[in-house]
C-alpha positions as CSV (number, residue, x, y, z in Angstrom):
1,X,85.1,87.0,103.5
2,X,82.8,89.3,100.9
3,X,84.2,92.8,100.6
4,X,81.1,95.3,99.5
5,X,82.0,98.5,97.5
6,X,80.3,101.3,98.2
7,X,80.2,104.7,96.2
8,X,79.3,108.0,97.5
9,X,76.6,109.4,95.8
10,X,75.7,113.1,97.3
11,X,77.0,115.0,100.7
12,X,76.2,118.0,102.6
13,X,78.2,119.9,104.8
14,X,76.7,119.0,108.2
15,X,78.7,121.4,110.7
16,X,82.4,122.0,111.5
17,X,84.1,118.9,110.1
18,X,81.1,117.0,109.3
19,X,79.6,115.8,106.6
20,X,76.1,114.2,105.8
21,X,77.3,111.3,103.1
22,X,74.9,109.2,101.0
23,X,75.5,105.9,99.5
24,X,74.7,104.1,96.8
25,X,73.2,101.2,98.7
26,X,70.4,103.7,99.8
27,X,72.0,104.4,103.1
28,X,73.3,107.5,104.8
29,X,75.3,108.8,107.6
30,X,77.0,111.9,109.2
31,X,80.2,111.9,109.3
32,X,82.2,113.4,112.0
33,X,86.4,113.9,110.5
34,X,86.9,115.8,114.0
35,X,88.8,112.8,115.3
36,X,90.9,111.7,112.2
37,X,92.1,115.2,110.7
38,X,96.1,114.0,112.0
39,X,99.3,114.1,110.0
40,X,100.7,115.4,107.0
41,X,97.8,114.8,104.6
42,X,94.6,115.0,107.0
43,X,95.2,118.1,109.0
44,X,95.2,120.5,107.2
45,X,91.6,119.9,107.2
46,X,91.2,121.3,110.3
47,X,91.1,124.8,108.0
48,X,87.1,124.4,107.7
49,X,88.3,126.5,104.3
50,X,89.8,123.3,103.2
51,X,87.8,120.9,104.7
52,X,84.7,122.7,102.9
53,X,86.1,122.4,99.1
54,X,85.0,118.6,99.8
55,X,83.9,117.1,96.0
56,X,82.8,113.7,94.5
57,X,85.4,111.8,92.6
58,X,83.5,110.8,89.8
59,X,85.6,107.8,88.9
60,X,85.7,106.6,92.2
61,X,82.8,107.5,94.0
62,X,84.6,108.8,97.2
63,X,85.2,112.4,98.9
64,X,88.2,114.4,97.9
65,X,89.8,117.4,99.1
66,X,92.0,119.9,97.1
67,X,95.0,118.9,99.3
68,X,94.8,114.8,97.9
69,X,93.1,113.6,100.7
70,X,90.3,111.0,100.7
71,X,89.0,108.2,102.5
72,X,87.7,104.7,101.3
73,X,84.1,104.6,100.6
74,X,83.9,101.7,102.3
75,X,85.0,103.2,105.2
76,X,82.7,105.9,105.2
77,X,80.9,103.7,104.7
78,X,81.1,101.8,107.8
79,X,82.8,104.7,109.8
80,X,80.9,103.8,113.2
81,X,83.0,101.1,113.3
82,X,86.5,102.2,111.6
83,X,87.2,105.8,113.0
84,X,89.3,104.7,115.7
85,X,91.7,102.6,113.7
86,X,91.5,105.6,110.7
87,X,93.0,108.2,113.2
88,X,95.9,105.3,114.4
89,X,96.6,104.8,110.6
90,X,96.6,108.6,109.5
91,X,99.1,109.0,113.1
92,X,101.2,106.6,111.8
93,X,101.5,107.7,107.9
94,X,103.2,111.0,109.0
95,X,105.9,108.4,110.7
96,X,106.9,107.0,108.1
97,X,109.4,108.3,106.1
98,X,109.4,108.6,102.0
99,X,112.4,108.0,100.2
């Protein structure tokens, strides 16, 4: 299997919880967090206040908020095709218990 990595090279706030992201491959795509904004890290997103201090990590070339949260570029990415399983995984992280 060959794994691509992707870095995020400019955004633009594109409405409530979306985001126009463009990639270093040349390709771009809006972004709607609507659906994924669940548990302990990802909703307090829902406070467009948050959600709006969006940057660049430089080091990584991904999104970051204020609060820690980010999201693989690769699955920005490809987020057509991972949303669904992003809002399971971001569900089940608040289950889990840290010791």
């Amino acid at each position: 299997m060959i794994y691509k990595f992707y870095r995020v090279v400019a955004f633009e706030i594109a409405g409530p919880h979306k985001l126009s992201v463009s990639f270093d491959d040349g390709s771009s795509r809006v972004i709607d967090f609507s659906t994924v904004l669940v548990g302990r890290l990802y909703e307090p997103l829902r406070d467009l206040r948050l959600f709006e201090q969006v940057r660049i990590d430089p080091e990584v070339g991904t999104l970051i908020w204020p609060n820690g949260a980010d999201f693989n570029p690769a699955m920005l990415h490809d987020w057509n095709s991972n949303s669904a399983a992003i809002a399971r995984s971001a569900a089940e992280m608040d289950s889990v218990s840290v010791s």
